[in-house]
TORRO-231976 format. One record per residue: residue in three letters; y, z, x of N, C-alpha, C, O in turn. Coordinates in steps of 0.001 Angstrom, whole numbers, padded with zeros to 6 digits, always signed. Example, Ala and Ser with C-alpha at 12.3 -4.5 7.8 and 13.67 -1.06 7.14 Angstrom:
BEGIN
ALA-005690+007800+013190-004500+007800+012300-003300+007800+013200-003319+008465+014236/SER-002250+007080+012850-001060+007140+013670+000030+007870+012900+001138+008039+013409/
***
This chain:
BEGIN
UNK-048671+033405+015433-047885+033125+014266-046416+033376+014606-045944+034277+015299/UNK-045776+032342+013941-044317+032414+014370-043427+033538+013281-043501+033739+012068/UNK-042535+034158+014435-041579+035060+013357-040589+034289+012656-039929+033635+013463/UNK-040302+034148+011697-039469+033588+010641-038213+034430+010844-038237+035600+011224/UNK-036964+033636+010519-035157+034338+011405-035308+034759+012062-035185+035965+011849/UNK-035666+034445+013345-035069+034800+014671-033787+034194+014815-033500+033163+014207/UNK-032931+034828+015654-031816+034534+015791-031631+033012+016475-030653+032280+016318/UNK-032447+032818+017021-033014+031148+017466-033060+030134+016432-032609+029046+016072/UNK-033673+030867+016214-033937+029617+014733-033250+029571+013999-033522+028895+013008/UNK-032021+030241+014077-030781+030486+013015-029829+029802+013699-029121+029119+012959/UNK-029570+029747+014834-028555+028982+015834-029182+027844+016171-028380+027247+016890/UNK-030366+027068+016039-030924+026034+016255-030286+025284+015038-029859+024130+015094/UNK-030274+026206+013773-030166+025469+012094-028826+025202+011834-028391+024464+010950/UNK-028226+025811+012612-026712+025876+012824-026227+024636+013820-025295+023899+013497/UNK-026668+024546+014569-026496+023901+015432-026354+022182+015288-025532+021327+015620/UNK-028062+022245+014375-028598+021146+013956-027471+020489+012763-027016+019346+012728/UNK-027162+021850+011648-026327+021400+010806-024999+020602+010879-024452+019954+009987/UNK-024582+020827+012282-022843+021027+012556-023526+019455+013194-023025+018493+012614/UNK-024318+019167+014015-024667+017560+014278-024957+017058+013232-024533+015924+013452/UNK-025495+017011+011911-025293+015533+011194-024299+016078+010227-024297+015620+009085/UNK-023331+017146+010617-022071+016735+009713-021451+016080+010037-020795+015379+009266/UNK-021364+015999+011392-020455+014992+012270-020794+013533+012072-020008+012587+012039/UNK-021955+013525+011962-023127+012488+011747-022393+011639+010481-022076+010451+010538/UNK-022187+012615+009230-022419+012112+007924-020543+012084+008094-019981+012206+007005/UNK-020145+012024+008607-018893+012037+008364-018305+010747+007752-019133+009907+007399/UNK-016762+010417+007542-016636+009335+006596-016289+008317+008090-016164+008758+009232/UNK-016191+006875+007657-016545+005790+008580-014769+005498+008939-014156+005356+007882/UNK-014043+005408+009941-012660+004822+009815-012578+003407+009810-012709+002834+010891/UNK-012386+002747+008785-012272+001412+008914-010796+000658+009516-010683-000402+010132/UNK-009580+001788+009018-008433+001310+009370-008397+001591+011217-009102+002352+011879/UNK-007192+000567+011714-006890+001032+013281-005737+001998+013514-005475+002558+014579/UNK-004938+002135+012087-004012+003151+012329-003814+003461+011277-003964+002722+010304/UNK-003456+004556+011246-002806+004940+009859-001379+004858+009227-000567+005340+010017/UNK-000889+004489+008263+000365+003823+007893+001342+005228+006950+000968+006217+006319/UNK+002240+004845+007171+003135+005974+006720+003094+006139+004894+002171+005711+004202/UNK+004166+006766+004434+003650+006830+002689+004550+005654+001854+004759+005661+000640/UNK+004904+004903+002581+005897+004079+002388+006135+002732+003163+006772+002917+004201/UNK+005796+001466+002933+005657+000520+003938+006418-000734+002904+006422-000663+001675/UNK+007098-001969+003776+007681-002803+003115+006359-004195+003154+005443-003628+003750/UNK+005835-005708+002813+004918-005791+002383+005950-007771+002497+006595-008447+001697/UNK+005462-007943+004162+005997-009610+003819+004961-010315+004543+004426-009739+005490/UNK+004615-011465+004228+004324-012804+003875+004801-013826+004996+005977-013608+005285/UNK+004389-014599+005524+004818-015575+006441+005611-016008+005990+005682-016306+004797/UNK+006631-016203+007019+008032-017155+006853+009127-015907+006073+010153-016074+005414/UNK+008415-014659+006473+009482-013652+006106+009475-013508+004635+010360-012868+004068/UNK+008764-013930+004165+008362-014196+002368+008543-012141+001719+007492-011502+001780/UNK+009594-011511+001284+009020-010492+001033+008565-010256-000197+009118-010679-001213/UNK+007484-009536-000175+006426-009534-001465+006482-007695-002204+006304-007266-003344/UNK+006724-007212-001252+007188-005666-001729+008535-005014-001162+008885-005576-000124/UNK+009202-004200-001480+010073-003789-000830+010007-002288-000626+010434-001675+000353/UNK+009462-001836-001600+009119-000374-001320+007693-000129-001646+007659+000532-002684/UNK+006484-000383-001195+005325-000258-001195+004845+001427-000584+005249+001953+000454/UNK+003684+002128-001801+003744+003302-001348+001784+003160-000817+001055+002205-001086/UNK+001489+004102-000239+000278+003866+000507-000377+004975+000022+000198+006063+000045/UNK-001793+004836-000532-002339+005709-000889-003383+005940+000186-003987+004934+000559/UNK-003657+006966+000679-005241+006810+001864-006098+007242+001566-007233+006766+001582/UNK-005575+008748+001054-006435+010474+000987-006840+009957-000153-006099+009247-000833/UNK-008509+010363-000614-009220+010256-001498-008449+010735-002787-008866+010098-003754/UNK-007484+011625-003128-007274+011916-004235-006317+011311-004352-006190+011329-005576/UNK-004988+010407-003735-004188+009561-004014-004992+008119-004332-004583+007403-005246/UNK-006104+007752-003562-006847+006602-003890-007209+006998-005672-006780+006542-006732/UNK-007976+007820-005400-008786+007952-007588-007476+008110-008014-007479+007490-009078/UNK-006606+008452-007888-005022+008334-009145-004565+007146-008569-005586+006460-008625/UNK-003844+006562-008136-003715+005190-008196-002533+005011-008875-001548+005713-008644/UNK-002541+004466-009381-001137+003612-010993-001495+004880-012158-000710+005078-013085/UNK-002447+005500-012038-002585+006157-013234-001535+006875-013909-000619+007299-013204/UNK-001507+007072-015056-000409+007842-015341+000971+007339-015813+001728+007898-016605/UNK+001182+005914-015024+002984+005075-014974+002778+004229-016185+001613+004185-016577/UNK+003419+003733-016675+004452+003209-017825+004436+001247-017215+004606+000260-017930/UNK+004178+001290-015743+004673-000443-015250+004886+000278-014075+004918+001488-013850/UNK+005084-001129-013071+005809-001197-011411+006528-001791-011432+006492-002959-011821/UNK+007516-001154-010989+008973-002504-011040+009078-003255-009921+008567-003015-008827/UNK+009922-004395-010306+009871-005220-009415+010448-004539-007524+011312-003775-007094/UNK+009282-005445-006912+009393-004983-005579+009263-003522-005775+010232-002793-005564/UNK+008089-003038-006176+007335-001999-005734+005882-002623-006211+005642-003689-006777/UNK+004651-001150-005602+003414-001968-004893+002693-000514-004365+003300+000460-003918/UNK+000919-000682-004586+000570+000412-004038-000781-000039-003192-001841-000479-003637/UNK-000420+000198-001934-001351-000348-000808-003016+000739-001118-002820+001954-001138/UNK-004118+000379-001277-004964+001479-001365-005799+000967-000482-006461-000063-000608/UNK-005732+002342+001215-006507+001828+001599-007357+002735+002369-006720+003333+003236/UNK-008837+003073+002308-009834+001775+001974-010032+001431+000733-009939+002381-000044/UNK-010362+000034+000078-010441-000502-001137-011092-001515-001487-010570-002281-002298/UNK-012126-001730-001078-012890-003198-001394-012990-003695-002652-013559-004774-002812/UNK-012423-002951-003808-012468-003155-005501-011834-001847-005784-011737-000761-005211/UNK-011381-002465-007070-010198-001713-007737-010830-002057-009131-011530-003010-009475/UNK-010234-000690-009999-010596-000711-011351-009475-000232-012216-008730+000686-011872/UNK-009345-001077-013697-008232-000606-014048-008280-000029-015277-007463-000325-016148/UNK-009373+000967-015484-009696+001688-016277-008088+002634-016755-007233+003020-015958/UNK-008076+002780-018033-007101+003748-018710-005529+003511-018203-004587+004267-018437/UNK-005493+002349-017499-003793+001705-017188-003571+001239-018644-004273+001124-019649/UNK-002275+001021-018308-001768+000509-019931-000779-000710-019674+000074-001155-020442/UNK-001234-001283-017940-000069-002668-017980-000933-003189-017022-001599-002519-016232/UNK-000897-004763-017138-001523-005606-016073-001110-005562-014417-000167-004939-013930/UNK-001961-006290-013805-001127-005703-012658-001641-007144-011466-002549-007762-012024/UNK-001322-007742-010142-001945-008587-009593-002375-007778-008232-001722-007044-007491/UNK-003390-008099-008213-004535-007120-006641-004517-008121-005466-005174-009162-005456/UNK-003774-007742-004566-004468-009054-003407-004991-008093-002430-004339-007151-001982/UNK-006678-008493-002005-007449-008285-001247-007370-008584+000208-007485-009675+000766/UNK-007124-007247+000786-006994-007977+002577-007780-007303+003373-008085-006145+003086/UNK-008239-007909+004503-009550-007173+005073-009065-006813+007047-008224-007646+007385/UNK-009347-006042+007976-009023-005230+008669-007841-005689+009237-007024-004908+009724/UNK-007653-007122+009209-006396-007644+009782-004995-007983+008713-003856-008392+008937/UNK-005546-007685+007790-004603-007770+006931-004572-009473+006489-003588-010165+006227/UNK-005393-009685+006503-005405-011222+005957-005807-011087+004784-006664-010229+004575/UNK-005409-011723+003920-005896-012297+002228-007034-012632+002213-007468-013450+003024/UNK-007717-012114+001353-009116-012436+001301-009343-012739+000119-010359-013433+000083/UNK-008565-012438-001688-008903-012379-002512-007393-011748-002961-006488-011061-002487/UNK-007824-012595-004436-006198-012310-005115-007027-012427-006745-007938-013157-007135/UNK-006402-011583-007277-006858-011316-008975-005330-011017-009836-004758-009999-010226/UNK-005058-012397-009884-003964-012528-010704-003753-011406-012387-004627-010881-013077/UNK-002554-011405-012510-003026-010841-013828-004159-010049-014433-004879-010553-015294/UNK-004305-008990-014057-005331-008161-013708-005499-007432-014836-005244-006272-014513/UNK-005913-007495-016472-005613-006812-017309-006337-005313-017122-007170-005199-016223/UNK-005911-003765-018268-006808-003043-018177-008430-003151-018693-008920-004083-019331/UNK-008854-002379-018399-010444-001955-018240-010913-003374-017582-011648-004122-018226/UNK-010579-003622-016620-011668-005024-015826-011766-003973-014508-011142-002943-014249/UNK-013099-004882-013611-013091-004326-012066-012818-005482-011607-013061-006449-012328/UNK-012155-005714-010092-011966-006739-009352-012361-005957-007857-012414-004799-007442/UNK-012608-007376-007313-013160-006869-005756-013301-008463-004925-013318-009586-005428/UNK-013351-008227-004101-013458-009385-002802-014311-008988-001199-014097-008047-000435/UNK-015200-009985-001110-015750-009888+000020-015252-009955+001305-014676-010882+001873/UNK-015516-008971+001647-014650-008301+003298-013318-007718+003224-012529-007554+004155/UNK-013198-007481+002220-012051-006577+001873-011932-005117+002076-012832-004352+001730/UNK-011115-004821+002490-011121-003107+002927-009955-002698+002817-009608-001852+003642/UNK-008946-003147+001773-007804-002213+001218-007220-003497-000524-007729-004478-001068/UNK-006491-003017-000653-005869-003375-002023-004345-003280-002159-003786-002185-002105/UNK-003635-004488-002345-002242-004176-002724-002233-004318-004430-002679-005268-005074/UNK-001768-003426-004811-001589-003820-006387+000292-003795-006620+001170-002955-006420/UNK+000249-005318-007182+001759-005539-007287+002121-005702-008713+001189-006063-009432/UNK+003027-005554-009163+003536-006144-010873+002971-007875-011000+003015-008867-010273/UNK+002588-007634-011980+001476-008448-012583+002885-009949-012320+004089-009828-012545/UNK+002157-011227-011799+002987-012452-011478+003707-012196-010813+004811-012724-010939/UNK+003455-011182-009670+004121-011212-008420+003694-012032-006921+004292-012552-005979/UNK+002506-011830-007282+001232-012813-006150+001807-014010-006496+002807-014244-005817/UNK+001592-014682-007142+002204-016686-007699+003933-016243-007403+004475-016909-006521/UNK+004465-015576-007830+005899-015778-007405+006049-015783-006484+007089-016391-006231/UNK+005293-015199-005155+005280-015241-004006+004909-016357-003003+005099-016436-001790/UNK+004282-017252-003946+003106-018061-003321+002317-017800-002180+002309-018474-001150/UNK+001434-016450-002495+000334-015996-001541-000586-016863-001816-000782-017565-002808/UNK-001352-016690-000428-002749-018139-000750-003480-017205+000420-003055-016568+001384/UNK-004718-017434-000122-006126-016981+001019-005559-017158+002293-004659-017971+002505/UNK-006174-016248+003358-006022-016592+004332-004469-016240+005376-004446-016109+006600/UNK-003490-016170+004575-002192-015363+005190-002122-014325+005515-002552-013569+004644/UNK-001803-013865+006326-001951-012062+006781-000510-011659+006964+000464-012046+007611/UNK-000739-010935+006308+000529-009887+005887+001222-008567+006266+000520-007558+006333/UNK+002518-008490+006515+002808-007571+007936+003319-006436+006781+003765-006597+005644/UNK+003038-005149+007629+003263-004154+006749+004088-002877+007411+003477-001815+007532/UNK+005706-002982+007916+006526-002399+008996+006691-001182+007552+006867-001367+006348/UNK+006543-000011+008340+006754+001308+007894+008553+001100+007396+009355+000311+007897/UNK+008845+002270+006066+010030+002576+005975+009990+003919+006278+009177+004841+006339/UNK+011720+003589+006524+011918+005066+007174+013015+005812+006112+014217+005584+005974/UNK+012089+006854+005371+012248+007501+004097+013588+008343+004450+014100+009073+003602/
***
C-alpha cells in the first residue's frame, strides 16, 4: 500500500501543475506588440486615425470606449485581440473595421449603434473609429492597413 504525501508525490503534483500552466497559457496571436499609441493609414497614404490608442491587456480590452461621451475626429481604439466587439452601455455609435493577422480588412460595421454585437471571420483585432469615419475614408475589404507607432 502506497504512503499518501510523500514528498514525491508532492513535487511530482507540483511539477505536473507548473506543465499544464504553461500548457493552458493564453495563445499569442499578434507578431509584435504595438505601443499605446499608433497612427492608422490606408493605401495611398489615406489617413484614417491620427492618434489611435491600443488596448491589449485584458482589462483595457473589457473597458474599451466605456465610460466617454464620443471620439473625436481622428481618434480610434485598436483592440487587440478582437474577433467581435460589443457595444453594450456606450451612449454613441461608433464604425468597427475588422482586420485579421496582417492587418487586412476583413469586415467593416458601419454605424455601429449601442447594445448590438459585431464580429467578422478571421478577424483578430478591432479598430473602432467615430461613427462615418470608415465611408469617409473609403475603406473596402481587403486593404491592409499600416499602423507606425507615435512617439508620445
Amino acid at each position: 500500500m502506497a504512503e499518501q504525501g510523500t514528498p514525491d508525490d508532492a513535487a511530482n503534483m507540483v511539477a505536473l501543475g507548473n506543465d499544464l500552466g504553461a500548457m493552458a497559457g493564453p495563445v499569442t496571436i499578434r507578431r509584435r506588440k504595438l505601443g499605446p499609441l499608433v497612427r492608422v493609414t490606408a493605401p495611398g497614404s489615406r489617413v484614417v486615425c491620427t492618434r489611435c490608442e491600443v488596448a491589449e491587456s485584458a482589462l483595457a480590452r473589457m473597458k474599451g470606449l466605456l465610460g466617454r461621451t464620443g471620439l473625436g475626429p481622428g481618434q480610434g481604439m485598436l483592440i487587440n485581440p478582437a474577433p467581435s466587439v460589443m457595444t453594450f452601455f456606450m451612449h454613441f455609435p461608433i464604425d468597427v473595421v475588422f482586420l485579421d493577422r496582417d492587418r487586412k480588412i476583413v469586415g467593416i460595421s458601419h454605424t455601429l449603434v449601442p447594445w448590438r454585437i459585431a464580429g467578422a471571420r478571421r478577424a483578430v483585432a478591432a479598430l473602432e473609429l467615430p461613427a462615418g469615419t470608415a465611408e469617409a475614408c473609403g475603406l473596402t475589404l481587403g486593404e491592409v492597413l499600416e499602423l507606425p507607432p507615435i512617439d508620445a
